[in-house]
KEROKE-485001 format. One record per residue (C-alpha): residue in three letters; residue number from 1; z negated, x, y negated. Coordinates in steps of 0.2 Angstrom, whole numbers. Layout:
N
Ala NUM Z X Y
...
***
This chain:
107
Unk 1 -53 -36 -57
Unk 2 -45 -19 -59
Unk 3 -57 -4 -56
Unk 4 -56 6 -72
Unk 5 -51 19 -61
Unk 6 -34 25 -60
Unk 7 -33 27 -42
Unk 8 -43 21 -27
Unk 9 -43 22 -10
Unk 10 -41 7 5
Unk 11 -51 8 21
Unk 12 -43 0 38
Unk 13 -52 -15 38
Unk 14 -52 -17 59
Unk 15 -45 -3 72
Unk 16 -32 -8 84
Unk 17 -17 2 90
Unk 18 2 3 81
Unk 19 15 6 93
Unk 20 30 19 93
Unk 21 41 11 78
Unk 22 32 -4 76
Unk 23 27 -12 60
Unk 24 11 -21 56
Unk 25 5 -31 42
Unk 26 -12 -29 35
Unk 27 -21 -43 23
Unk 28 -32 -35 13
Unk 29 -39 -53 5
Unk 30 -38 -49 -12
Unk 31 -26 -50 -30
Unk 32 -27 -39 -42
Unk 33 -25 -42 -61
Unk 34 -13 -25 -67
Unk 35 -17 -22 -87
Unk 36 0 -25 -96
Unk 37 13 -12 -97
Unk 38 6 -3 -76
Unk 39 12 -6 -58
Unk 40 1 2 -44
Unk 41 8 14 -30
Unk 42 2 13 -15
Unk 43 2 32 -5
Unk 44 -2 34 14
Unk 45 -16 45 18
Unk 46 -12 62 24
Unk 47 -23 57 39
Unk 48 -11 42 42
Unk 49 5 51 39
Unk 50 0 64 52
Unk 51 0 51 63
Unk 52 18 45 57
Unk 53 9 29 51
Unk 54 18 27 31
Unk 55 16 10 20
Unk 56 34 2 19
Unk 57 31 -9 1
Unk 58 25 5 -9
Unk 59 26 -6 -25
Unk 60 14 -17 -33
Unk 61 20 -25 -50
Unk 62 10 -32 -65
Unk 63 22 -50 -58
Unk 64 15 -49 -42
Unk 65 2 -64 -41
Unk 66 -2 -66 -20
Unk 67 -13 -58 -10
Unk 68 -11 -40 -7
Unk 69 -6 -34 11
Unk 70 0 -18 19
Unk 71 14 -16 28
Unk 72 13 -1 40
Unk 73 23 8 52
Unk 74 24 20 64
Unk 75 38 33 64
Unk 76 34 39 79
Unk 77 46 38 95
Unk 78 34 41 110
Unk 79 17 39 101
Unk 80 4 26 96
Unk 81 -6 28 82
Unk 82 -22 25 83
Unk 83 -30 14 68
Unk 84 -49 19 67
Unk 85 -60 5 60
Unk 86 -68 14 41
Unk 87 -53 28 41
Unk 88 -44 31 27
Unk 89 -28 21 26
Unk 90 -20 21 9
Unk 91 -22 27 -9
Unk 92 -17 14 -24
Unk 93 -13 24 -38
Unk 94 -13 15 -56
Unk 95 2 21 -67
Unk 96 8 17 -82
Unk 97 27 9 -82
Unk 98 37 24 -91
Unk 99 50 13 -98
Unk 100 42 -5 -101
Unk 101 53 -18 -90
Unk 102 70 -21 -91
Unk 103 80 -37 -88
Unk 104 94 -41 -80
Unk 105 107 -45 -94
Unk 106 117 -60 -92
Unk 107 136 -60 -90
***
């Protein structure tokens, strides 16, 4: 279930290494249940992004049913990042959609 917070922050679950422009998935082993009407965004840290680690799907929808993952990458060309076990990884930020959702209108 949702934290009743609006935003919340991930924890690299095990360390290891992420290569210059290399890209890493990252189960997280858990769903989440969005109230009607929110999406979440996930944000990289600023300890990651220093790094040049981002997030690549930055979206979470209240459709999305599976097991949530992260999919990082590393920007950097001649660098790897180091992913501490405990550090801060990513923020979820619970939003409100702004618009409600739209449909694709058939033809």
């Amino acid at each position: 279930m949702l934290s009743p917070l609006n935003s919340w922050e991930v924890l690299v679950p095990k360390g290891g290494m992420l290569p210059p422009r290399d890209t890493t998935t990252i189960p997280l082993n858990w769903k989440l249940r969005l109230p009607p009407g929110h999406f979440v965004l996930l944000l990289p840290s600023s300890q990651q992004a220093k790094k040049g680690v981002t997030v690549l799907a930055v979206v979470i929808d209240l459709d999305y049913q599976d097991e949530i993952s992260l999919l990082l990458h590393n920007r950097g060309k001649m660098r790897h990042a180091s992913l501490s076990p405990s550090a801060l990884i990513v923020n979820f930020l619970r939003l409100p959609q702004p618009c409600g959702t739209t449909k694709p209108q058939s033809t």
